[in-house]
TORKOL-4160 file (C-alpha; in steps of 0.2 Angstrom, whole numbers, padded with zeros to 4 digits, m for minus):
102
<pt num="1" X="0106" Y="m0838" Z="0547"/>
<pt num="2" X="0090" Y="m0830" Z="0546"/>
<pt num="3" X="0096" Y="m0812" Z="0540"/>
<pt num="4" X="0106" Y="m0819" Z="0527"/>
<pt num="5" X="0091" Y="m0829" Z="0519"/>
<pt num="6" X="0081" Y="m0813" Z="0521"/>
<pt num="7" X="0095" Y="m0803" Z="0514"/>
<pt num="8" X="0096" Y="m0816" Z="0498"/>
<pt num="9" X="0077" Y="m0816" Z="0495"/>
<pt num="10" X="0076" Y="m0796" Z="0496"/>
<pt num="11" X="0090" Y="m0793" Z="0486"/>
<pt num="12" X="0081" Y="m0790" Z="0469"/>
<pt num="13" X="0068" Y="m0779" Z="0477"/>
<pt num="14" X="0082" Y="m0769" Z="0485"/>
<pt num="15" X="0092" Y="m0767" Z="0471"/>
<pt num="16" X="0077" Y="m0760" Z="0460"/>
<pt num="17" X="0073" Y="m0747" Z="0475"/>
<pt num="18" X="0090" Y="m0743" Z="0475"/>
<pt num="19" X="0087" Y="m0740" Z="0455"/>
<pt num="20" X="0074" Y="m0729" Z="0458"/>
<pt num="21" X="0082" Y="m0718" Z="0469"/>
<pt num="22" X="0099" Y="m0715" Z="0460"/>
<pt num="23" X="0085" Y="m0712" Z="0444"/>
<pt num="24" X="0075" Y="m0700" Z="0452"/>
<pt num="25" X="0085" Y="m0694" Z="0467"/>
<pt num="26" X="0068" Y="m0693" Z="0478"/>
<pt num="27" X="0064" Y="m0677" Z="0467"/>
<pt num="28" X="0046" Y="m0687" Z="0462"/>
<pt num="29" X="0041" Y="m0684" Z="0480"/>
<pt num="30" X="0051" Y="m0667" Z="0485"/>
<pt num="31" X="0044" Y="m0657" Z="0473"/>
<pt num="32" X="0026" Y="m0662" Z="0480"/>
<pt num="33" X="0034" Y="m0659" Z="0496"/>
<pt num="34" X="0040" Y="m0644" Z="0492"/>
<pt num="35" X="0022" Y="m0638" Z="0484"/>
<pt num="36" X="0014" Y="m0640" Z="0500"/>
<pt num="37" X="0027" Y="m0631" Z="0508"/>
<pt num="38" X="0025" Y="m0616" Z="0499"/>
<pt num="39" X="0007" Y="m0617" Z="0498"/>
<pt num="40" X="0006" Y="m0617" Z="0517"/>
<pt num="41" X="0019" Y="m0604" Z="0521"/>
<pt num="42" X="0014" Y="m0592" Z="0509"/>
<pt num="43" X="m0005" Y="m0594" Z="0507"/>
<pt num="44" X="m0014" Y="m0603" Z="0519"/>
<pt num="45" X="m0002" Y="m0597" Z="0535"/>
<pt num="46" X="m0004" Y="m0578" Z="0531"/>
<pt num="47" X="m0022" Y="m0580" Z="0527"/>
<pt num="48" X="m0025" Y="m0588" Z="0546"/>
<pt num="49" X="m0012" Y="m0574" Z="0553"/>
<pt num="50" X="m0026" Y="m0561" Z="0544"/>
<pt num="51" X="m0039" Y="m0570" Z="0549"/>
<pt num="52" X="m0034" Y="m0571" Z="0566"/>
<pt num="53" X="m0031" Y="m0552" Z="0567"/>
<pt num="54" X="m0047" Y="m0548" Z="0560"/>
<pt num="55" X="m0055" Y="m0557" Z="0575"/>
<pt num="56" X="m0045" Y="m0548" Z="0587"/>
<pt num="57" X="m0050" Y="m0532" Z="0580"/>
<pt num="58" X="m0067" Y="m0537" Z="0580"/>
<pt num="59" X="m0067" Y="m0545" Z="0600"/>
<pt num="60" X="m0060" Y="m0529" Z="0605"/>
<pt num="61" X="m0070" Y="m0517" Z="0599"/>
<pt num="62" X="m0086" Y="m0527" Z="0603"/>
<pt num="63" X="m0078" Y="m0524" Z="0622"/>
<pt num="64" X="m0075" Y="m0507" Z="0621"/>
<pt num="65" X="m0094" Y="m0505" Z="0615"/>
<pt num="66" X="m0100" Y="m0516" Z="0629"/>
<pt num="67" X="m0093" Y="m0506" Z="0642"/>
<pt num="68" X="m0097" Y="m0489" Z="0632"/>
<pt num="69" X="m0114" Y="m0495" Z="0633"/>
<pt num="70" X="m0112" Y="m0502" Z="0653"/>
<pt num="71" X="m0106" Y="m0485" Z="0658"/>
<pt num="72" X="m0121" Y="m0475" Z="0649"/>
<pt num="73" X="m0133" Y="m0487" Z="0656"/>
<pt num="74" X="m0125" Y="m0485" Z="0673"/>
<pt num="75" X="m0123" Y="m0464" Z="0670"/>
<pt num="76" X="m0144" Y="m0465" Z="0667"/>
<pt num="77" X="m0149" Y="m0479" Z="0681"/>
<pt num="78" X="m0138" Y="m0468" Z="0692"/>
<pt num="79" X="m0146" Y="m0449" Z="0687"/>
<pt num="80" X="m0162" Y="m0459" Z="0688"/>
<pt num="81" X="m0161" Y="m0466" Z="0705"/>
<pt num="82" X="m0153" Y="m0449" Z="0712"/>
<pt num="83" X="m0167" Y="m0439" Z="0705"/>
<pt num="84" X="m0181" Y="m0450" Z="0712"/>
<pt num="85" X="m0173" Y="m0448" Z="0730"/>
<pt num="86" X="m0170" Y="m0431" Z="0729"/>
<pt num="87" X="m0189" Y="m0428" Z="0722"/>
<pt num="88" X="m0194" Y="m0442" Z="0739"/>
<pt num="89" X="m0182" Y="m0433" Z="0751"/>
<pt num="90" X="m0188" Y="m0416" Z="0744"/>
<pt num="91" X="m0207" Y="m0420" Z="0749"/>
<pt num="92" X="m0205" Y="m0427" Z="0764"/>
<pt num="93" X="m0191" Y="m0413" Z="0772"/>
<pt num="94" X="m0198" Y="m0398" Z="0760"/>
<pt num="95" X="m0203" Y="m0390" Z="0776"/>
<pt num="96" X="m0186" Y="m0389" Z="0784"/>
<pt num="97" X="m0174" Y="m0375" Z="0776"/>
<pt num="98" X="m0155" Y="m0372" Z="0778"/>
<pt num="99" X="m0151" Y="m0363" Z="0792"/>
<pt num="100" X="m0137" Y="m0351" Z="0788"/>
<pt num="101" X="m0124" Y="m0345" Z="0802"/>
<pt num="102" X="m0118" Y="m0327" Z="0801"/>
């Protein structure tokens, strides 16, 4: 059959990658594996956690000082608009006064 021929013709390629394995027990890859992990977990995660935070902090104090200025701005268009119609209102009805009942 095919698979035994393939078998046959592997076998020394097999057998040296079995070699290898028993030699090094994988530890020539886990310990780079295992570098990465901890670089990640303990430097670069907390630093995009911090980061992340940071922003946040950032975003939300830019609102807050949006709406502070909204509501000034609002306050003053307001004052401004109510004192131009009183002033209008003022000069065209001077003449009448409030009538008081007893």
């Amino acid at each position: 059959h095919i698979s035994v021929a393939f078998r046959e013709s592997l076998k020394g390629v097999l057998m040296e990658v079995r070699m290898l394995r028993t030699l090094f027990r994988c530890r020539f890859l886990w310990r780079r594996w295992e570098e990465l992990d901890f670089l990640l977990c303990n430097q670069v995660l907390p630093a995009m956690l911090q980061g992340t935070a940071s922003w946040g902090a950032l975003a939300f104090g830019e609102f807050l000082l949006v709406v502070l200025h909204y509501k000034i701005w609002r306050h003053f268009l307001d004052n401004r608009i109510v004192g131009d119609e009183l002033d209008r209102f003022s000069r065209k009805y001077g003449h009448l006064h409030k009538v008081e009942m007893d």
